[in-house]
FIFITI-244866 format. One record per residue (C-alpha): y, z, x; residue in three letters. Coordinates in pm, whole numbers, padded with zeros to 5 digits, always signed. Each point is the difference from the previous one (the first is absolute). Layout:
// residues N
YZXALA
...
//
This chain:
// residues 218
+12734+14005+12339UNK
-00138-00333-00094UNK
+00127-00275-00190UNK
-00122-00328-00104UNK
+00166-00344+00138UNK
+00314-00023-00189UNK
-00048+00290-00227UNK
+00246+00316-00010UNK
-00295+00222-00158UNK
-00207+00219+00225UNK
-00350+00017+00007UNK
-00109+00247+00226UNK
+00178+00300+00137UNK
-00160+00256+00302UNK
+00104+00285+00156UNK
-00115+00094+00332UNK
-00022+00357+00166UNK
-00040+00021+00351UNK
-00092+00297+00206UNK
+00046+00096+00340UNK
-00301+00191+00140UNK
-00049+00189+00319UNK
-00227-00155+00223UNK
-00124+00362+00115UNK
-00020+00247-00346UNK
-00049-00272-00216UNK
+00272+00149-00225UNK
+00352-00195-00127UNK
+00287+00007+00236UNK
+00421-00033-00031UNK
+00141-00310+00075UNK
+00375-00135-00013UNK
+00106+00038-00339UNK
+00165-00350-00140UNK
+00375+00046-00047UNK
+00045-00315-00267UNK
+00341-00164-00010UNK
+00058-00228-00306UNK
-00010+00073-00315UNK
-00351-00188-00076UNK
-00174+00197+00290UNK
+00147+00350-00173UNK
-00121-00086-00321UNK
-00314-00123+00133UNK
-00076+00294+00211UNK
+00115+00282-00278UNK
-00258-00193-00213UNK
-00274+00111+00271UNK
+00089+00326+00007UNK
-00041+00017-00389UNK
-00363-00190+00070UNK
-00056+00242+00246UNK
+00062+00305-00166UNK
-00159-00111-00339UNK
-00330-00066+00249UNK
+00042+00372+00139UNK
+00013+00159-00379UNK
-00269-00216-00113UNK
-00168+00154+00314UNK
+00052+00328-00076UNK
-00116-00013-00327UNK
-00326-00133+00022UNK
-00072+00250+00290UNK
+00139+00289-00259UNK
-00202-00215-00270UNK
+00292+00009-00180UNK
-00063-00402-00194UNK
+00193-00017-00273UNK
-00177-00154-00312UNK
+00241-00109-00296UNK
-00133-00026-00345UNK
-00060-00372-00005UNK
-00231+00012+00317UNK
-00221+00290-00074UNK
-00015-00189-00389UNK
-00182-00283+00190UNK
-00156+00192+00200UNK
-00205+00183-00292UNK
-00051-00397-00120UNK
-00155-00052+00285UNK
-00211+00300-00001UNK
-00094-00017-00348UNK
-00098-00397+00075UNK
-00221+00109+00308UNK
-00201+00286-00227UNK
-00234-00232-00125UNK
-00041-00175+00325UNK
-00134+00265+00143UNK
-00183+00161-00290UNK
-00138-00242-00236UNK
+00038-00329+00195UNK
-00198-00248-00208UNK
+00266+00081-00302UNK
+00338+00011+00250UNK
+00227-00312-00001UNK
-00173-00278+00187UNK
+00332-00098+00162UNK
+00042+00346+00136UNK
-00100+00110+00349UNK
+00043+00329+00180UNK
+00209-00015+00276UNK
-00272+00124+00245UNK
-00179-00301-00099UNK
+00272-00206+00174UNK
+00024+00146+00330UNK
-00065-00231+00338UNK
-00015+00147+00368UNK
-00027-00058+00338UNK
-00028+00148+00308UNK
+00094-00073+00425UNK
+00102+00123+00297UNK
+00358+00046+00111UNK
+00026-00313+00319UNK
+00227+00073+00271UNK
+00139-00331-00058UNK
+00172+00084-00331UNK
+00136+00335+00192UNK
+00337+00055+00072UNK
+00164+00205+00346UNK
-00118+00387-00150UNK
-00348-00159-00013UNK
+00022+00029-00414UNK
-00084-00350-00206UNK
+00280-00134-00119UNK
+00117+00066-00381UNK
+00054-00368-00069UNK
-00357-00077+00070UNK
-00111+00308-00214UNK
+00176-00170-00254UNK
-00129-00342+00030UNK
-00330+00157-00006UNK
+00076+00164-00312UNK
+00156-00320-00180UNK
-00277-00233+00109UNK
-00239+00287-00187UNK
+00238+00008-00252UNK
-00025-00375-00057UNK
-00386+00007-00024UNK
+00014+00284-00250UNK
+00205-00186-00231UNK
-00160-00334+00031UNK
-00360+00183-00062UNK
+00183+00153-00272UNK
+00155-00280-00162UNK
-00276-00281+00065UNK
+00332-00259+00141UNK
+00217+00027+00333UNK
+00282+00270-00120UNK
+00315-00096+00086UNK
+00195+00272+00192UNK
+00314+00192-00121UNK
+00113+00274+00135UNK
-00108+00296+00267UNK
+00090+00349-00139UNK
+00047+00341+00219UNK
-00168-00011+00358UNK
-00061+00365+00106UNK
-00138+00064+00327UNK
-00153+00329+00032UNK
-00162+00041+00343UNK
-00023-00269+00287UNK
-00344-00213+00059UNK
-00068+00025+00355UNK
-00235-00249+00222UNK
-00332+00040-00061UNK
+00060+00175-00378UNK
-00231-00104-00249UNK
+00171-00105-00311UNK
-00111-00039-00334UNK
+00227-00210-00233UNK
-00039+00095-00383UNK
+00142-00215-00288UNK
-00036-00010-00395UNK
+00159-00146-00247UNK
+00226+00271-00159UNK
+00177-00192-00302UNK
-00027-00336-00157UNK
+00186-00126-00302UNK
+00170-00313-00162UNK
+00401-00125+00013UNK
+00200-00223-00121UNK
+00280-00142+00236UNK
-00121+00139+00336UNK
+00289+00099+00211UNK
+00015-00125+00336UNK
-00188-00321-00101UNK
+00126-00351-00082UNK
-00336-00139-00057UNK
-00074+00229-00286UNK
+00370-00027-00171UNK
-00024+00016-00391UNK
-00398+00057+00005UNK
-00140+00233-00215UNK
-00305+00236+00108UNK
+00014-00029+00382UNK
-00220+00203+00135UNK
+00087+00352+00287UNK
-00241+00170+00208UNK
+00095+00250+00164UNK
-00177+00097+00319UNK
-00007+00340+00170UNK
-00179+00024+00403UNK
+00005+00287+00198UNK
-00079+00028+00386UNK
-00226+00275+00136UNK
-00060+00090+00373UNK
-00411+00118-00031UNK
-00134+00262+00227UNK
-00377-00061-00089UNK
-00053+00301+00310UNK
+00187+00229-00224UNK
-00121-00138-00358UNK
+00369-00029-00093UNK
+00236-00272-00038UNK
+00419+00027+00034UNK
+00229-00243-00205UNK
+00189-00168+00210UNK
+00221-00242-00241UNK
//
């Protein structure tokens, strides 16, 4: 947690999952279990096994395709839809504010250095990530036509491991953008009406231009 000089509110809050991986299959291996003691530590680790297993069912369900859509989401998603229809068929009449979401996407491609690799020889997530925010960042600010200020980093999945010498292809595009009033999270913007959210989606792929295919990694 972080907390500003002499203030009792929190700012920012992370969680961080480690993984212990053998050197030789490449797959997770069992270490010591933690054994907490006071009552803090309890609390503190029953809360990550509830993260934990909410990440597993979320799991599960997008590899069963099982994504829940309640009626107030799929309502804005045939908004959306509906808003997007004359983008794409009669552009010179569509909204002039409007923009398909294709028409926002930025990319960028390198190969995996050992330098960023960690003991199995796989790049380490961290940098993957940094990767993906620094895209992230450029997609917004392309987007907007300012320097965004950054809020918040939602789910990280990693998929498959990016080895030395992989090719990868990072993919972002602006997947929702929209006006508040009282932006949580930000002092700055307290009691200001129309602030503006972007929200940014990137994706990692490992290319295998030999094979004509590509595998997402995160």
């Amino acid at each position: 947690q972080c907390k500003g000089d002499g203030e009792d509110d929190t700012w920012m809050e992370a969680y961080f999952t480690f993984v212990a991986v053998d050197s030789e299959t490449k797959r997770p291996m069992r270490i010591p279990p933690l054994e907490p003691q006071t009552r803090l530590e309890k609390d503190q680790f029953e809360a990550g096994k509830r993260r934990a297993q909410l990440r597993k069912e979320a799991r599960k369900k997008q590899k069963n395709f099982e994504t829940p859509l309640d009626s107030q989401i799929e309502k804005m998603a045939l908004g959306l839809l509906r808003e997007a229809g004359p983008l794409k068929n009669s552009p010179s009449l569509a909204n002039p504010r409007s923009i398909l979401m294709e028409q926002t996407k930025l990319q960028n491609c390198e190969l995996a250095q050992p330098q960023t690799a960690n003991l199995a020889n796989q790049i380490f997530g961290g940098f993957l990530m940094r990767r993906a925010f620094d895209l992230a960042y450029a997609t917004a600010y392309v987007f907007a036509g300012c320097r965004p200020r950054f809020l918040e980093v939602d789910q990280v999945a990693f998929t498959i491991p990016v080895n030395v010498g992989d090719l990868t292809s990072f993919q972002a595009q602006v997947i929702y953008a929209n006006v508040h009033d009282d932006l949580r999270g930000f002092n700055i913007y307290r009691g200001q009406k129309d602030v503006p959210l972007i929200s940014i989606e990137v994706s990692a792929w490992v290319v295998l231009p030999e094979q004509a295919s590509a595998k997402l990694s995160n």
